[in-house]
C-alpha positions as CSV (number, residue, x, y, z in Angstrom):
1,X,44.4,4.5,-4.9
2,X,44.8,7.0,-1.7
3,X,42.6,7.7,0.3
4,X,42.9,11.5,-0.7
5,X,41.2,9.6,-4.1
6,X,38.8,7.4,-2.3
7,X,37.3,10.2,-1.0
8,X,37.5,12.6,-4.5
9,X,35.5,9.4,-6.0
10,X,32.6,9.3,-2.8
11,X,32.5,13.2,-2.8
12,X,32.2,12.7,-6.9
13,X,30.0,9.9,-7.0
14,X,28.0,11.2,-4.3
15,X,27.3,15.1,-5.2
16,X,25.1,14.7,-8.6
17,X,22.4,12.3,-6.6
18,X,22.4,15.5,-3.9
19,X,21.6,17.4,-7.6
20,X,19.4,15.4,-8.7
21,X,17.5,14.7,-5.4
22,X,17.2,19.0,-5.3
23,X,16.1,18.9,-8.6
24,X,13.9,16.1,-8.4
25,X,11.7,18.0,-5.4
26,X,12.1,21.3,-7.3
27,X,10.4,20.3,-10.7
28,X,7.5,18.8,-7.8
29,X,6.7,22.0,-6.6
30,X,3.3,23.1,-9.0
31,X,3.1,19.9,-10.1
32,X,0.3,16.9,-8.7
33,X,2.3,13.8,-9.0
34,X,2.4,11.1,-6.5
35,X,5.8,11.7,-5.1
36,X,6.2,8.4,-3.5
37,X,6.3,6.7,-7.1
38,X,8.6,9.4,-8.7
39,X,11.4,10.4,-6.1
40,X,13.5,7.4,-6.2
41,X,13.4,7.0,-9.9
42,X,13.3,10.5,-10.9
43,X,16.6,11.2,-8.1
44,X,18.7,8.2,-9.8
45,X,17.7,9.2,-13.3
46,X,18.5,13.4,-12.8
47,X,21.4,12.4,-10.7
48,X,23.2,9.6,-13.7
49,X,22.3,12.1,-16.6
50,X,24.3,15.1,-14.4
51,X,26.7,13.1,-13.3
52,X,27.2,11.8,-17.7
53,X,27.1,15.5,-18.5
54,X,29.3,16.9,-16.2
55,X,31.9,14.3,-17.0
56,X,31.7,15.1,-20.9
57,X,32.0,18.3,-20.5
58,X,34.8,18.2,-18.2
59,X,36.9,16.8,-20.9
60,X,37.1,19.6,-22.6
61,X,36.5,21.9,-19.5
62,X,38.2,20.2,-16.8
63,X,37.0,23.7,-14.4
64,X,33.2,22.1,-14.6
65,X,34.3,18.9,-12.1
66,X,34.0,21.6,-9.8
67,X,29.7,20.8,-10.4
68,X,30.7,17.0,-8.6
69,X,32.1,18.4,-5.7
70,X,35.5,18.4,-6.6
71,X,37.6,19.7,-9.7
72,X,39.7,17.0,-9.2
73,X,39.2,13.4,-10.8
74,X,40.9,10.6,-8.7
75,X,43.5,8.5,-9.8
76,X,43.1,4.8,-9.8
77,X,45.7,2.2,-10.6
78,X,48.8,3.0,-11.7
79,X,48.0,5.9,-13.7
């Protein structure tokens, strides 16, 4: 792997838990829950099922990987 991929599979990796941390505070707003409890979980939870989405759809799409931070998917092995 280069390190061109290394850092396509951080920014990839890293991007849906920024989503799902922004939506995580957004679906707070209007809402009383005790946001100590539900951050962590909710932000890992949001951010996996984007993350799953945007990969299945990028099958077909391959333009959506732009939603992980990169259209790009890195190479790894000797692909």
């Amino acid at each position: 792997m280069t390190l061109s991929d290394y850092g396509t599979s951080i920014v990839r990796t890293v991007v849906p838990f920024i989503v799902g941390t922004a939506l995580t505070v957004a679906a707070k707003w209007g809402f009383d829950i005790d946001a100590e409890a539900l951050t962590p979980i909710a932000t890992i939870v949001v951010g996996a099922v984007y993350y799953a989405a945007v990969r299945k759809i990028e099958e077909s799409k391959p333009e959506v990987g732009k939603l992980l931070g990169k259209a790009v998917q890195p190479v790894y092995g000797d692909k």
